[in-house]
C-alpha positions as CSV (number, residue, x, y, z in Angstrom):
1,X,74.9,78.2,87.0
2,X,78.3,79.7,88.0
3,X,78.5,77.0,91.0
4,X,78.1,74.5,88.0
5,X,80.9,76.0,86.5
6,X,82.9,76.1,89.1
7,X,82.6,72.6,90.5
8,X,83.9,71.4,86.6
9,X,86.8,73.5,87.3
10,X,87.8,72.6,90.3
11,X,90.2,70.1,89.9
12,X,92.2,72.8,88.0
13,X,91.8,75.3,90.6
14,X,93.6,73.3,92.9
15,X,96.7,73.2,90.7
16,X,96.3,76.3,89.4
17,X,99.3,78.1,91.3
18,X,102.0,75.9,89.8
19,X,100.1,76.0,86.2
20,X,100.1,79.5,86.2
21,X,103.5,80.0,87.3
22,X,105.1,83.9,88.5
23,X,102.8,86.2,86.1
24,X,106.2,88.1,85.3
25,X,107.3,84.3,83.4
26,X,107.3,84.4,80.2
27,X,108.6,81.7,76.8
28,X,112.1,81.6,75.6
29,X,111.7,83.8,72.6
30,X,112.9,81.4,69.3
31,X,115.6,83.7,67.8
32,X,118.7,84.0,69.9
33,X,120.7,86.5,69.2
34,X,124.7,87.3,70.0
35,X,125.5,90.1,72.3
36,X,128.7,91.5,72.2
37,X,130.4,94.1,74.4
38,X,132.8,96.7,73.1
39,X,134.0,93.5,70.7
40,X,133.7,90.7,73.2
41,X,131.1,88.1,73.1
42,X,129.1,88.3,76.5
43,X,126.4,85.9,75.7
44,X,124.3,83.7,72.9
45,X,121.3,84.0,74.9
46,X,120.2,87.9,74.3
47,X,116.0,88.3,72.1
48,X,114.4,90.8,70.7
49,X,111.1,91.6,72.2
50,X,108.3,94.5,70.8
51,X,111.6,95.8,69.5
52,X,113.4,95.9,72.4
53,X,116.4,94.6,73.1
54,X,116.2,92.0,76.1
55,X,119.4,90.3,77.9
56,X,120.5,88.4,80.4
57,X,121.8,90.7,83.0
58,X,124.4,88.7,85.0
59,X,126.9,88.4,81.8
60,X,126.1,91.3,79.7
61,X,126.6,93.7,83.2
62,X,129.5,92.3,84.2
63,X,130.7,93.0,80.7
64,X,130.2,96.3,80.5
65,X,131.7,96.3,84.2
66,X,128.9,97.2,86.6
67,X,128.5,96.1,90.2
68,X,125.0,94.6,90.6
69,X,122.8,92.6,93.1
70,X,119.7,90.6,92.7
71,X,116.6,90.1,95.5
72,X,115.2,86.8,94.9
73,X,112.4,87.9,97.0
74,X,111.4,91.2,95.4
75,X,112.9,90.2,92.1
76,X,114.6,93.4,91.7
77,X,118.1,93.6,90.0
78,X,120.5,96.7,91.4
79,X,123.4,97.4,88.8
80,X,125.3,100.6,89.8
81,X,128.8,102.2,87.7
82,X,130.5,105.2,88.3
83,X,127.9,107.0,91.0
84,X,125.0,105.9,88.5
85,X,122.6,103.5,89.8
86,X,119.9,101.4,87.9
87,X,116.8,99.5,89.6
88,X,115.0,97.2,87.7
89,X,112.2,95.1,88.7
90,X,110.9,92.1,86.9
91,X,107.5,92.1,85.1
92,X,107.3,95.9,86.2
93,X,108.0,98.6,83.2
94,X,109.1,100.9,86.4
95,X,112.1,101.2,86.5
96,X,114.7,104.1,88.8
97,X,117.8,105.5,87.8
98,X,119.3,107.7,90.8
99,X,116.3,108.3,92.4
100,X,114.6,109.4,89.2
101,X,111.2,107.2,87.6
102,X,111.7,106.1,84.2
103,X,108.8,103.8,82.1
104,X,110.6,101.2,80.3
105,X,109.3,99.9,77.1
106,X,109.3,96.1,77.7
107,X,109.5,94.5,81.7
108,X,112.7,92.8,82.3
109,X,111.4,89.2,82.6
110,X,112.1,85.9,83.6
111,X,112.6,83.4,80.9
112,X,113.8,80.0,81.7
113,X,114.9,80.8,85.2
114,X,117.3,83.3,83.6
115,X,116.4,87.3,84.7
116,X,116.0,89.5,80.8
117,X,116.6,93.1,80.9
118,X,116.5,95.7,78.4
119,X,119.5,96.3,77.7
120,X,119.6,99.7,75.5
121,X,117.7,101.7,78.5
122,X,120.8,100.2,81.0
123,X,123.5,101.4,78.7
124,X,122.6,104.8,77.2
125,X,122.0,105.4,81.3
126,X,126.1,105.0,81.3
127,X,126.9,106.0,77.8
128,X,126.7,103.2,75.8
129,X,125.0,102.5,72.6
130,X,123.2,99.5,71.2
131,X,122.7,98.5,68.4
132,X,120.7,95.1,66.1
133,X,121.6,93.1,63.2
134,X,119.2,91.2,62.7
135,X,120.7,89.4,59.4
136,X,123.7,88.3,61.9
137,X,121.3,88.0,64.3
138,X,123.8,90.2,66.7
139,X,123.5,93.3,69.5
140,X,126.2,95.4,69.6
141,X,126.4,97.2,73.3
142,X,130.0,100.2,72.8
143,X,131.4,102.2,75.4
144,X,131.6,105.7,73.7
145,X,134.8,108.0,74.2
146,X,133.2,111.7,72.8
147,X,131.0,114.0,73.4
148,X,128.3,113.2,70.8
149,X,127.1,110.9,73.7
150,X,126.8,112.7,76.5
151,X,123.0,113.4,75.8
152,X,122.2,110.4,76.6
153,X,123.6,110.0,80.1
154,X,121.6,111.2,83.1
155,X,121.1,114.6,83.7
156,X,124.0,115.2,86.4
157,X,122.9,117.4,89.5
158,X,124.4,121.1,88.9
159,X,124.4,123.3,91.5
160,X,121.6,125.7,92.1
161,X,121.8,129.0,91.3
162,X,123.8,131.6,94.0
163,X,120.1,132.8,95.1
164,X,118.3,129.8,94.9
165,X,121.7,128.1,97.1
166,X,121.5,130.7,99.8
167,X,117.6,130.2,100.0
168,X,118.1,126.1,100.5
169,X,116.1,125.7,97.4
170,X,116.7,122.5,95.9
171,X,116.0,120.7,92.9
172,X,113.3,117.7,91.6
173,X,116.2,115.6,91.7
174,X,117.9,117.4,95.4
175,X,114.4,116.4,96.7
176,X,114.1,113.1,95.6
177,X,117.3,111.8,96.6
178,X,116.9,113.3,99.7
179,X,113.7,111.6,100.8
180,X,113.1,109.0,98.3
181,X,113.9,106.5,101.0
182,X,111.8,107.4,103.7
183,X,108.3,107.1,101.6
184,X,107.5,103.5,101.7
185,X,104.5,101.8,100.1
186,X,101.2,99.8,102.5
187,X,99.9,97.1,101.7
188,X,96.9,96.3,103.6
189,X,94.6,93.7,103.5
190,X,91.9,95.8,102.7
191,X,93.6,98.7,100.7
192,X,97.1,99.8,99.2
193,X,98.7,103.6,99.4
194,X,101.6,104.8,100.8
195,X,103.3,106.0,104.0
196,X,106.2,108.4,105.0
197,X,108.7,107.4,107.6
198,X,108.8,109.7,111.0
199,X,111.4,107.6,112.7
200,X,112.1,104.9,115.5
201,X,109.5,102.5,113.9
202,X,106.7,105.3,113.3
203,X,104.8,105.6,109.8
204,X,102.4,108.2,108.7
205,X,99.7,107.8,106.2
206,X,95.9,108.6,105.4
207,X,93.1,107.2,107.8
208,X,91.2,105.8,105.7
209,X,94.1,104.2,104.1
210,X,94.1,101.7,107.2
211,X,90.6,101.9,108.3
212,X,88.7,98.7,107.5
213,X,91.8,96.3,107.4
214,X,93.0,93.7,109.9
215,X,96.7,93.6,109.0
216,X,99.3,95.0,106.9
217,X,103.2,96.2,106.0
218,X,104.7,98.5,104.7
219,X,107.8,98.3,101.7
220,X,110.6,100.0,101.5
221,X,112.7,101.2,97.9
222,X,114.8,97.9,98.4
223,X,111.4,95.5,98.5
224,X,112.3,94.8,102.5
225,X,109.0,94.3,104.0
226,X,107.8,95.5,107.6
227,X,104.8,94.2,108.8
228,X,102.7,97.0,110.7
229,X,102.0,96.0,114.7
230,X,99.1,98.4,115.6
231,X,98.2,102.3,115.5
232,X,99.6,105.0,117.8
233,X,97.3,107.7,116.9
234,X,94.5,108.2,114.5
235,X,92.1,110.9,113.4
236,X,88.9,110.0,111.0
237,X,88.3,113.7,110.7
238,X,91.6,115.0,109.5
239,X,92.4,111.6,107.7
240,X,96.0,110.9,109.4
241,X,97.1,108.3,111.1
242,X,100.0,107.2,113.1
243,X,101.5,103.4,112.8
244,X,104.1,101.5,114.4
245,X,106.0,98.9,112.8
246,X,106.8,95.3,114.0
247,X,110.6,95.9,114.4
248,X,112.4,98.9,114.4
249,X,115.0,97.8,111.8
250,X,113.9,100.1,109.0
251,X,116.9,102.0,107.5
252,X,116.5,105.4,107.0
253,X,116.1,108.5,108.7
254,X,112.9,110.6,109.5
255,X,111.7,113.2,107.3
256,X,112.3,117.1,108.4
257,X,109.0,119.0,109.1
258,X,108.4,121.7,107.3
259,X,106.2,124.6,107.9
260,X,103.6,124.8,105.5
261,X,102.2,128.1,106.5
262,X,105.5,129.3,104.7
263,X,103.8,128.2,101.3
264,X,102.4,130.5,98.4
265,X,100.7,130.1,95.5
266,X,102.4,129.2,92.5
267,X,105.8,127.4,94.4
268,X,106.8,124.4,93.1
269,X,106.2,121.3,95.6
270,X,107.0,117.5,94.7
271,X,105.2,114.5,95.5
272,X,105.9,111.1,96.2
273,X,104.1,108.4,96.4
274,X,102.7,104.7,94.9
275,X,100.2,105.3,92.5
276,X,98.1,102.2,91.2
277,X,101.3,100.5,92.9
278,X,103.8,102.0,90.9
279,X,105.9,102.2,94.0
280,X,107.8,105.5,94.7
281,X,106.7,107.4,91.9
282,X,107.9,111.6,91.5
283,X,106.0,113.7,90.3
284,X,106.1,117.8,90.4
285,X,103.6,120.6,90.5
286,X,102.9,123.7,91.9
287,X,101.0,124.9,95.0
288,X,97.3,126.1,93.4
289,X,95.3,127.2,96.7
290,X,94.9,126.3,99.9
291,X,91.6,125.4,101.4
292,X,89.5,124.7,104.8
293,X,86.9,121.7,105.1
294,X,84.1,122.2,106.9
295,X,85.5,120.3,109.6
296,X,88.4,123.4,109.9
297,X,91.2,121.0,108.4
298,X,93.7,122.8,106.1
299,X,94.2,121.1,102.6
300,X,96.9,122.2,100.1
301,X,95.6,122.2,96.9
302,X,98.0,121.8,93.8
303,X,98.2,120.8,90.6
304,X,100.3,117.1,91.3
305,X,98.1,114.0,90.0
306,X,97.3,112.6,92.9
307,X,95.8,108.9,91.9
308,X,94.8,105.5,93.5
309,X,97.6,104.3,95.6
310,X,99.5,108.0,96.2
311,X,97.2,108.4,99.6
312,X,99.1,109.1,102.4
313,X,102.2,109.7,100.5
314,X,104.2,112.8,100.6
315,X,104.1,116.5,99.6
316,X,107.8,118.2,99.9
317,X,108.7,122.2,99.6
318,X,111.4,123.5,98.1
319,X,113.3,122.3,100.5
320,X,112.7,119.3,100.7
321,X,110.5,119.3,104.0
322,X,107.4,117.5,104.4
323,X,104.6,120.1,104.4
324,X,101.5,117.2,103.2
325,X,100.1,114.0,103.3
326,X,98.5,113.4,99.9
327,X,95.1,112.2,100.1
328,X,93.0,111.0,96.9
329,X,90.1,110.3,98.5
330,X,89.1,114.0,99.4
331,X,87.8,115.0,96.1
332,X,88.6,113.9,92.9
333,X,86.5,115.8,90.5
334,X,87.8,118.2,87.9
335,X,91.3,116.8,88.7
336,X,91.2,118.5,92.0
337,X,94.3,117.1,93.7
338,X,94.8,117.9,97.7
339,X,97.4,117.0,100.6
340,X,96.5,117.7,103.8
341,X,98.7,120.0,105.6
342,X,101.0,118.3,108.0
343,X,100.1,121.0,110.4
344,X,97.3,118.9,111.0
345,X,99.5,116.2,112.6
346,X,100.7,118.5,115.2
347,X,98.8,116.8,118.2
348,X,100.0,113.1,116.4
349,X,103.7,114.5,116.7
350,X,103.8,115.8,119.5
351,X,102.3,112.6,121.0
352,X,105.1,110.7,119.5
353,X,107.9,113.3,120.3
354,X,110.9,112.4,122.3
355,X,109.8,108.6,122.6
356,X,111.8,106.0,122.2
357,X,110.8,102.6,119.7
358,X,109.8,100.4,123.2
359,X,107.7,103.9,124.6
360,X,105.6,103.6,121.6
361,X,102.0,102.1,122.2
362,X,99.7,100.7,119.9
363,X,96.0,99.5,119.3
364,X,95.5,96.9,116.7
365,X,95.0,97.8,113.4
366,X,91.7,95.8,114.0
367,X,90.2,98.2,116.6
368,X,89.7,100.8,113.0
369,X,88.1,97.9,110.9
370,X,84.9,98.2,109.7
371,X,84.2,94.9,109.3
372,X,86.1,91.9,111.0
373,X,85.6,89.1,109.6
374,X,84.0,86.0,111.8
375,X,87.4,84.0,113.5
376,X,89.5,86.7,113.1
377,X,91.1,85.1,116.1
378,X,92.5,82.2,114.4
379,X,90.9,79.3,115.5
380,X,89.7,77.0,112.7
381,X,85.9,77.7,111.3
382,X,83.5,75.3,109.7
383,X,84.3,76.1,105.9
384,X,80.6,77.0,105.8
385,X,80.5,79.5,108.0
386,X,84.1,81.1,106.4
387,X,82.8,81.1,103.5
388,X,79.7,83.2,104.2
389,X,82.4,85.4,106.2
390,X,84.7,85.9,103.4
391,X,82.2,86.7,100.9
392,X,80.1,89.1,102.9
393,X,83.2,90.7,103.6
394,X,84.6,91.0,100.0
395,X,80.8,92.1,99.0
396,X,81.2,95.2,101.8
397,X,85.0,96.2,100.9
398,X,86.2,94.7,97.7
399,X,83.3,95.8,95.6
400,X,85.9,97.3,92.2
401,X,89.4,96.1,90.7
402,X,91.8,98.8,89.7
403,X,93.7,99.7,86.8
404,X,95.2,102.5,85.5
405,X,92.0,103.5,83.2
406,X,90.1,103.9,86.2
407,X,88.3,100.8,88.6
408,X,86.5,97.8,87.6
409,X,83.4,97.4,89.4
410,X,83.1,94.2,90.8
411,X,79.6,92.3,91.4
412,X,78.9,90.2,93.4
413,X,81.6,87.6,95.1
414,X,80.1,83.9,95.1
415,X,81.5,81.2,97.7
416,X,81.6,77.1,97.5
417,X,82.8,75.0,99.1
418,X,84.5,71.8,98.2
419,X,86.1,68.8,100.4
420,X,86.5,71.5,103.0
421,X,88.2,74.4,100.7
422,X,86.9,77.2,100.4
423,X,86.6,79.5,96.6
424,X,84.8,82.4,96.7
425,X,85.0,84.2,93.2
426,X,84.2,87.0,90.9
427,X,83.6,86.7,87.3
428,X,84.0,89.7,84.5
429,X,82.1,90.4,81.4
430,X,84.0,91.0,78.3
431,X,84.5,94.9,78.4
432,X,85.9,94.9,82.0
433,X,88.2,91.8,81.0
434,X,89.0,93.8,78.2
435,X,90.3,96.5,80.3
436,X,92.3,94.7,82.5
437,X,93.9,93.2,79.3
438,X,95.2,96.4,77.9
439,X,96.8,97.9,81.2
440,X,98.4,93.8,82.0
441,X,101.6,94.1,80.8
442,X,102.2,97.7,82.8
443,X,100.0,97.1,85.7
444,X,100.3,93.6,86.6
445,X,102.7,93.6,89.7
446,X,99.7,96.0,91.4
447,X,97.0,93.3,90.5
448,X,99.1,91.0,91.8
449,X,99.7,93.0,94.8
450,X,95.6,94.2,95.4
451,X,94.9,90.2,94.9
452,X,97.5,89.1,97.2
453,X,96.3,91.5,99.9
454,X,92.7,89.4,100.0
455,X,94.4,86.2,100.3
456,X,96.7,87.9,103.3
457,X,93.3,88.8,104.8
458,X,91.5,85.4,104.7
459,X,95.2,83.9,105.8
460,X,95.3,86.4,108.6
461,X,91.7,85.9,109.9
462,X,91.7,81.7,109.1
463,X,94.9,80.6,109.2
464,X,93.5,76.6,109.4
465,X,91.4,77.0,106.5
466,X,92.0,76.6,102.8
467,X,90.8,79.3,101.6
468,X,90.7,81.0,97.2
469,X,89.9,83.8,96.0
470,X,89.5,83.8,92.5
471,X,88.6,86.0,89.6
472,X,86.8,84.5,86.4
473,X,86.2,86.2,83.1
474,X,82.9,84.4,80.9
475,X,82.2,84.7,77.3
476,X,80.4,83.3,74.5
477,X,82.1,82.7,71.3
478,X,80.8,81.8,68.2
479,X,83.7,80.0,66.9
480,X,86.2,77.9,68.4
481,X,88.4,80.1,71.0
482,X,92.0,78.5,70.9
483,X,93.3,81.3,72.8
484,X,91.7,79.6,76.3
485,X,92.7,76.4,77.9
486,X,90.9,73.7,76.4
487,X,88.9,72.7,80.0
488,X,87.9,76.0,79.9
489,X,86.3,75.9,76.9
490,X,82.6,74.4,76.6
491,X,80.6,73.8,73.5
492,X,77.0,74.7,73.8
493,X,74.4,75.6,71.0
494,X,75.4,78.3,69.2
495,X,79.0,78.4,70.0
496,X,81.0,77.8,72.3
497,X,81.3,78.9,76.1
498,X,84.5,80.3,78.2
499,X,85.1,80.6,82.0
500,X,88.2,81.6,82.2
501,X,90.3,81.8,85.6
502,X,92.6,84.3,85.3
503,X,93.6,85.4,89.0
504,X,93.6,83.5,92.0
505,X,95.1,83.7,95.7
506,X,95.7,80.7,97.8
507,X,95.2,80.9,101.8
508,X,96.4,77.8,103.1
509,X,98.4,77.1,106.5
510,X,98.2,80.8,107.5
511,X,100.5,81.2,104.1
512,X,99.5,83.1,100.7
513,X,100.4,82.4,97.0
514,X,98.9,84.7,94.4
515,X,99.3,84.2,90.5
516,X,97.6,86.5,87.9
517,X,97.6,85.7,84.2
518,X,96.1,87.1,80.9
């Protein structure tokens, strides 16, 4: 029935990348409104969104005199004034002000090839205040001159107290600063968590993180990407490994290695990592216990939310040392949150110690897979036999979807083939659509992300194949569901019946291209 389906739909498949467009797009709102700054018209072009005040961030910064880049490829806007500085990310409610997370209320968005951002979080970061009139259809942005203001700036760093100075004790903020850069975000084509940088080239992150996948990269806090060329060292047991990136270009310095022995209960320690994709994300707690597996590996447990995505990131000390490697997948019940003590890496470091980048050797990532898919060398396949290989391996590995409310379960993935391209699919049933609905808006640059890492996969093991992956929600409706495209939307007795594609990734010439939409 679903093959059925599928065959109607083809045609649309096929097209589908350039119909769906970046899943951050969005309309041109109709009501325009005037922006002015401190009195001077900066643009005609600013909208009011939720009830948040969107702008275009080229003119309106400029006006209010910040210094600001834009990444095309990440899609992340940099504005920075007087030692404050602002990273912004389109379709992602993330956002970073000096090293510190903040949740925006709306996404800055792309609208008409134009990058939106909201512009009331930007200012009150610098001490301005915004302000709607909606009968004039006008946003006032003013500087501000007194004190009544100050509250809304960032919290600036004060200097610890005498005790806590002499002690090296730093702050959330001291931390974060400190080492924000040198915890990156993997993607693998099997999995996504995160990483902490050791130096000349070398990441380390959770075993089981890598284990199963056939390729991957790592991100950095300025979207740079770093493919990953093989593993150093690796141990199932105490879930670490050791990788080596493809260049050593990546700029920042290694962590300092602190002695987690030196821990007690009840000291504040502060996390970092990419949960549910959310890359960089801080969060503080305290240290709880500390435990001893039955395989004799130390775990530090504390009370940091540790979630989908934060494996393998990293647990700091006071001062701002690594003393853990966060691991989610060691026990997750009755919010039981661990990192595994990084004296556990001692044999990894010391393997790595005093190396240069050109000592370092690797194995490929492929020698930990746990399954390989069939022409993983390359070489073109008939589409036949890749699409029995694609879909036994998504059936073994990508068997859920996550979100933020916790994983879809996935059943079971469906291949066809058609003129020589391959779709292998997934379909949802209303609840779980439903879920990914409510968490789109916040969560959709890590769908994106977990469906572009099956597409790099397929790419990566048949480059001369077309291969997509798609994901399909089905409904019946008794009335007519405008909402859906029309060749979606079949009437049958009784009603009327949806397939609805509403994420895809495209393998074709050893390249990717990934869409999501509602």
């Amino acid at each position: 029935m679903l093959e059925s389906k599928l065959k109607k739909y083809f045609a649309a498949l096929l097209s589908v990348i350039l119909l769906f467009g970046s899943a951050a797009s969005v309309q041109a709102a109709a009501t325009k409104y005037k922006v002015y700054v401190d009195g001077a018209l900066a643009t005609s072009n600013g909208i009011v969104r939720n009830g948040t005040t969107l702008v275009p961030f080229k003119p309106v910064l400029s006006a209010m005199g910040f210094g600001f880049q834009y990444d095309g490829k990440s899609k992340t806007v940099r504005a920075t004034k007087s030692g404050t500085v602002i990273t912004l990310k389109i379709g992602n409610k993330q956002a970073n002000v000096n090293g510190t997370a903040a949740v925006l209320p709306v996404a800055p968005a792309l609208i008409n090839n134009t990058t939106y951002i909201p512009v009331r979080f930007v200012g009150e970061s610098t001490g301005y205040s915004v302000s709607q009139d909606k009968a004039a259809a006008s946003i006032y942005v003013e500087s501000q001159g007194n004190e009544d203001y100050t509250s809304s700036k960032p919290a600036q760093t004060t200097p610890p107290p005498a005790s806590n100075a002499a002690a090296g004790i730093l702050s959330t903020q001291q931390i974060t600063n400190l080492n924000d850069s040198k915890v990156v975000m993997i993607e693998m084509s099997e999995a996504q968590g995160s990483g902490v940088y050791l130096g000349e080239g070398v990441v380390i992150t959770n075993h089981h993180v890598i284990e199963g996948s056939t390729a991957g990269r790592v991100v950095d806090t300025n979207g740079r990407y770093f493919d990953i060329a093989g593993v150093i060292a690796h141990d199932a047991t105490r879930d670490l490994a050791l990788v080596k990136l493809a260049s050593n270009t990546f700029q920042a310095t290694s962590v300092t290695i602190g002695n987690p022995a030196k821990l007690s209960k009840g000291e504040k320690v502060v996390a970092i990592g990419s949960p549910m994709g959310m890359q960089n994300t801080v969060s503080e707690g305290l240290v709880s216990s500390f435990r001893t597996t039955a395989d004799n590996v130390k775990l530090i447990q504390i009370s940091v939310p540790i979630d989908h995505g934060s494996s393998g990131g990293a647990l700091f000390n006071q001062q701002g040392q690594l003393v853990g490697i966060t691991a989610s997948g060691i026990d997750s019940n009755a919010s039981l949150n661990f990192a595994i003590s990084i004296a556990e890496a001692a044999d990894m470091l010391n393997q790595i110690k005093g190396k240069s980048y050109a000592q370092l050797t690797t194995t490929p990532l492929s020698s930990l897979a746990t399954t390989v898919p069939a022409g993983s060398t390359g070489s073109s396949e008939n589409p036949e036999t890749v699409a029995r290989s694609v879909k036994n391996t998504l059936n073994s590995s990508a068997t859920s979807f996550p979100t933020p409310g916790g994983s879809i379960h996935l059943g079971e993935w469906v291949s066809y083939v058609k003129d020589g391209t391959v779709v292998v699919f997934n379909v949802l049933d209303s609840d779980d659509y439903a879920t990914y609905l409510k968490y789109f808006d916040s969560n959709n640059t890590a769908y994106g992300q977990w469906m572009d890492s099956l597409g790099r996969s397929a790419a990566k093991s048949f480059p001369n194949n077309e291969i997509m992956i798609c994901l399909f929600y089905e409904d019946m409706f008794t009335s007519y569901p405008s909402s859906f495209d029309e060749d979606e939307i079949e009437a049958v007795s009784g009603g009327y019946e949806v397939f609805h594609l509403f994420a895809v990734s495209l393998a074709q010439n050893g390249k990717v291209e990934t869409a999501i939409r509602p």
